[in-house]
C-alpha positions as CSV (number, residue, x, y, z in Angstrom):
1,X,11.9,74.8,36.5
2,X,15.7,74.4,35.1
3,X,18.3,72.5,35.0
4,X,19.7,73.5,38.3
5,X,16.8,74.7,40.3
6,X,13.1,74.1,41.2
7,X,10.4,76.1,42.2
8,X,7.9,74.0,44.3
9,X,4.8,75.3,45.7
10,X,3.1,74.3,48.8
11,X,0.1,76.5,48.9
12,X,1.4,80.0,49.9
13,X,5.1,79.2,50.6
14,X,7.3,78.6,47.6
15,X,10.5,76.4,47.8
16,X,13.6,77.5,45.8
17,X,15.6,74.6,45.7
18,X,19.2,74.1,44.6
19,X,20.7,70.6,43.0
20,X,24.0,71.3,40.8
21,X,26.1,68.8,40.8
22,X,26.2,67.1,44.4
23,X,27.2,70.4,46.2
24,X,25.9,73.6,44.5
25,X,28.7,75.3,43.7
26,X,27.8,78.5,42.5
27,X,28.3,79.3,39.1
28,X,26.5,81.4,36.6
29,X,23.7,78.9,35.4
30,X,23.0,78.5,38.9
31,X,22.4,82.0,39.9
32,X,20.6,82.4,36.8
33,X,17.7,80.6,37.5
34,X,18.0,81.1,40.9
35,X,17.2,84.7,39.6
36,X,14.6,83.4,37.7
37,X,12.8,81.8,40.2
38,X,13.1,84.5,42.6
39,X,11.9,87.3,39.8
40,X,8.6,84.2,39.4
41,X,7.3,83.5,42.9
42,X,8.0,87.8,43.9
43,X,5.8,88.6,41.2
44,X,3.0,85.6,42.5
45,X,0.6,86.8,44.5
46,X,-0.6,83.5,45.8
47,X,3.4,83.1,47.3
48,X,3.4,84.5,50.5
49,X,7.1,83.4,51.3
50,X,10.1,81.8,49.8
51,X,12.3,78.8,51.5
52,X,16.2,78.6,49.6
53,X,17.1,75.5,50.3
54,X,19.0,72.5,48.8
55,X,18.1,69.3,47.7
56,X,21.7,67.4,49.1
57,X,21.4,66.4,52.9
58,X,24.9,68.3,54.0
59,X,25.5,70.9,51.4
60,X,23.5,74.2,51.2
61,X,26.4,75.3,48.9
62,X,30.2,74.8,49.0
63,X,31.1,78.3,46.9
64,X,32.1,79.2,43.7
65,X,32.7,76.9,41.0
66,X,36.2,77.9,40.4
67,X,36.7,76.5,37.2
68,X,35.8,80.2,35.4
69,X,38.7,81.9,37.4
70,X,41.3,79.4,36.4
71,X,40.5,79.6,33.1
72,X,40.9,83.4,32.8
73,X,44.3,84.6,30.5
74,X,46.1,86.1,33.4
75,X,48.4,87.9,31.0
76,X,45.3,89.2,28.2
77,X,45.0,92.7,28.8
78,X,41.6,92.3,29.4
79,X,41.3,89.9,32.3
80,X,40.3,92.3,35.0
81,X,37.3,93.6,32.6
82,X,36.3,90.1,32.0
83,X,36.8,89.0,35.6
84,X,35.0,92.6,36.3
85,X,32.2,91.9,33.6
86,X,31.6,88.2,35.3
87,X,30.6,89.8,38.6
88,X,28.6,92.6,37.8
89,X,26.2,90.1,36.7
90,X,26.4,87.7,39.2
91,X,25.8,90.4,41.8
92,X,22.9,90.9,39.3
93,X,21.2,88.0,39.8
94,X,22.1,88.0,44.0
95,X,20.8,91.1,44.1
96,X,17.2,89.6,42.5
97,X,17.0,87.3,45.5
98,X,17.9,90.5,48.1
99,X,15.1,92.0,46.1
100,X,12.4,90.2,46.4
101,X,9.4,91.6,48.1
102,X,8.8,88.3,50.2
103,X,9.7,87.2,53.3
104,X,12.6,84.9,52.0
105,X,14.2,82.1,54.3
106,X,17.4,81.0,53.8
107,X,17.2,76.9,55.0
108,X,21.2,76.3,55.8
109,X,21.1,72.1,56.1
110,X,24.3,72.0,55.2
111,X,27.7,74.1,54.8
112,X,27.1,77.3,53.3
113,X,30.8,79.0,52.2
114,X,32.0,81.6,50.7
115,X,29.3,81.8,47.5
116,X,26.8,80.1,49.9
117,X,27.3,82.2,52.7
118,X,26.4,85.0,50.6
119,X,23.8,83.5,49.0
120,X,22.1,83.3,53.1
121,X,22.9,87.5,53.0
122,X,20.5,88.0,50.4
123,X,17.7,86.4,52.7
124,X,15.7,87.8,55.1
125,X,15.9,85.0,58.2
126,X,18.5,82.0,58.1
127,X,18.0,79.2,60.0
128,X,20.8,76.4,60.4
129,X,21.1,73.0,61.4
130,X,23.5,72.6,64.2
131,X,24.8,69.0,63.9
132,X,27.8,69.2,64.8
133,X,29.4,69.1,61.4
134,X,27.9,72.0,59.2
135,X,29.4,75.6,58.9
136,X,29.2,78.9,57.3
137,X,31.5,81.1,56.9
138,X,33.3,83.4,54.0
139,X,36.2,81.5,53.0
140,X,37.8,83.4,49.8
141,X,40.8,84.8,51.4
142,X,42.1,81.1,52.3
143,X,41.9,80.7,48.5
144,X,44.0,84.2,47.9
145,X,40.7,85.8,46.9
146,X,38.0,87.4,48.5
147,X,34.2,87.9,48.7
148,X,32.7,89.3,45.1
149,X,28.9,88.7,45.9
150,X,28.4,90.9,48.6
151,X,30.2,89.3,51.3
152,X,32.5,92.2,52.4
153,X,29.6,94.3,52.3
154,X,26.3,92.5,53.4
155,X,28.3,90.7,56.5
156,X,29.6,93.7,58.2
157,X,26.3,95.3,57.8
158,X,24.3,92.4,59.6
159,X,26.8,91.5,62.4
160,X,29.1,94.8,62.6
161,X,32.1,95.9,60.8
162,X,34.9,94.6,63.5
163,X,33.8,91.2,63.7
164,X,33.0,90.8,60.1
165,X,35.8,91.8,59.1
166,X,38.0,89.5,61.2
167,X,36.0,86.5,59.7
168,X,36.6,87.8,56.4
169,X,40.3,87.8,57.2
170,X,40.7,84.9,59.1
171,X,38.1,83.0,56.9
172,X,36.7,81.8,59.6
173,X,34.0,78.7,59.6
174,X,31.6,79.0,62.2
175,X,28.8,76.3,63.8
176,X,25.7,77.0,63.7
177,X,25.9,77.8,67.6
178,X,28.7,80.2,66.9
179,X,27.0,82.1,63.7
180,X,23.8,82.1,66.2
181,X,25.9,83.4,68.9
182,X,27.3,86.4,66.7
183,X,23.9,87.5,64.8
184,X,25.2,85.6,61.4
185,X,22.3,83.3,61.4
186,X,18.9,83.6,63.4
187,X,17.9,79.8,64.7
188,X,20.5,77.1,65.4
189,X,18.5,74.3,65.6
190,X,19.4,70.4,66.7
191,X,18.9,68.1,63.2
192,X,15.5,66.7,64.9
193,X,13.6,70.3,65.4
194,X,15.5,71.7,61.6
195,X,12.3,70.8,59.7
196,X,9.8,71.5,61.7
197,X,11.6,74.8,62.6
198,X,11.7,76.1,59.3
199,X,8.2,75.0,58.6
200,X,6.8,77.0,61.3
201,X,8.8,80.0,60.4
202,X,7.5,79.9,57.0
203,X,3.8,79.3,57.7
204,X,4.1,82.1,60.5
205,X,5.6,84.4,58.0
206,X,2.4,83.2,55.0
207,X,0.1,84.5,57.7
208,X,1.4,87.9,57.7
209,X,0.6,91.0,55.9
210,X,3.0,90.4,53.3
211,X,2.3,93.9,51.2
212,X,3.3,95.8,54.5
213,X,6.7,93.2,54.6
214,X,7.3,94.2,50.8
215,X,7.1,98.1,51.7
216,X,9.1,97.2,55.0
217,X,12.0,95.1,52.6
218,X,12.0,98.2,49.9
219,X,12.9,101.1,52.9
220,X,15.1,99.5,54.3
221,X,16.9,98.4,51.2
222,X,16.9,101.7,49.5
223,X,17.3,103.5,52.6
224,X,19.9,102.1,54.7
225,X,23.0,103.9,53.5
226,X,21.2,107.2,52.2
227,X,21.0,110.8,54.2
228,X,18.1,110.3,57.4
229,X,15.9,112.3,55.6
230,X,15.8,111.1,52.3
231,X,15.6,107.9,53.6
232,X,12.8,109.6,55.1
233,X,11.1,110.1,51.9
234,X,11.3,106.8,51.2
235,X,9.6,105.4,54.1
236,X,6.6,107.9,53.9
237,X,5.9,106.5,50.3
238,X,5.6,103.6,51.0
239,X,3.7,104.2,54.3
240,X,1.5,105.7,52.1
241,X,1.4,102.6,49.6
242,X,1.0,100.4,53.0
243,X,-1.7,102.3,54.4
244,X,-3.9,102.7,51.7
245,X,-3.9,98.9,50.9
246,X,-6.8,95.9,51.5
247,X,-4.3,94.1,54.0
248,X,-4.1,97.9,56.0
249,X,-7.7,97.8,56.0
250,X,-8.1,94.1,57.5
251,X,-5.5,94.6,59.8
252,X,-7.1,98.3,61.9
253,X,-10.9,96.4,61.2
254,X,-10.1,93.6,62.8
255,X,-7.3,95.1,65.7
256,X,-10.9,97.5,66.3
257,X,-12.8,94.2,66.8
258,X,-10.7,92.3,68.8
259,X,-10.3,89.7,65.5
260,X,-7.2,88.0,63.7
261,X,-6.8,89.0,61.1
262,X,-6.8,87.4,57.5
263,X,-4.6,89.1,55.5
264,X,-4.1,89.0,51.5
265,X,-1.0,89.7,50.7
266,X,-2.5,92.6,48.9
């Protein structure tokens, strides 16, 4: 698909998969067409769900590129618009992968820090190899910095805001047992069962009604931090939009006649 990143499909489950330069450090070409390919297999409607994952055997990302930040003018009176610019549209284009109305698995063979932790926030289940090597973990503050794709904000919403926010401070690397353990990543899974276990996920996931999962993805996102009852609101649209579609009407024919049910994605 680019440069940076493929788009492979296998039926109904799309890979997104990263390979920039040996570790995928993220930079802006990267998120790019990461956006790019996200924006492609959401609007699909043969793609029931989406697998990020990266090409290199240990690395699902290292972080951010760094070269941008140390060639910023410090001392131009315009370096904190530039820096600001920079990440408003890299936020942009992790938002796109947050948004996207399939089930979306983050596959963590590898470390995934700072950048590539956040990149895992954006997705819906994250499964991780524990191999006794690999970790995850938002690591800016040991570089002076901190978090600027969501990582201050995404973390302390999954796992809670005391714990996150001694990781974020400590910049603390976790195992895969440990992240497991404190609700950062869902499977911690041996190097032998990794494969099959995302596999199985993701062809679980393709069964599903994937319309419903889209409506279920859109309240939640646009919901979470607003009043309960405009929130509300939200949800009863698209309960309405869910209710009225052909995947509704598989799912209440065949629960009536004791079937399973075939859903479309539609």
């Amino acid at each position: 698909m680019g440069e940076f990143v493929d788009l492979r499909r296998d039926g109904a489950i799309a890979h997104v998969v990263m390979h920039r330069n040996g570790l995928n450090a993220i930079a802006e070409e990267l998120m790019q067409e990461l956006a790019e390919a996200f924006n492609e297999a959401g609007d699909d409607s043969s793609v029931r769900v989406v697998i990020l994952a990266s090409e290199y055997e240990k690395y699902f990302s290292v972080g951010a590129d760094l070269g941008m930040l140390g060639s910023i003018d410090r001392s131009s009176p315009d370096a904190a618009d530039q820096v600001g610019a920079f990440m408003k549209r890299m936020n942009a284009h992790f938002s796109a992968i947050e948004r996207c109305p399939k089930p979306v698995i983050a596959a963590i063979n590898g470390h995934a820090l700072g950048g590539g932790s956040e990149l895992t926030l954006c997705c819906d289940y994250r499964v991780m190899v524990e191999d006794g090597r690999s970790r995850i973990g938002q690591t800016e503050s040991s570089l002076g910095i901190i978090p600027g794709a969501g990582g201050t904000q995404r973390l302390p919403r999954l796992i809670g805001k005391a714990k996150a926010q001694r990781y974020l401070i400590e910049s603390t690397r976790l195992s895969a047992h440990e992240a497991a353990s404190s609700g950062w990543v869902d499977f911690a899974v041996a190097p032998i069962d990794y494969q099959a276990t995302v596999d199985a996920l993701a062809a679980k996931l393709a069964r599903a009604a994937t319309f419903a999962i889209a409506m279920i993805k859109d309240a939640v996102q646009r919901g979470f931090d607003l009043p309960l009852d405009e929130a509300l609101e939200i949800e009863a649209r698209n309960f309405a939009r869910a209710a009225l579609s052909t995947d509704a009407a598989i799912g209440i024919m065949s629960f009536l006649s004791k079937q399973e049910p075939e859903f479309t994605g539609s």
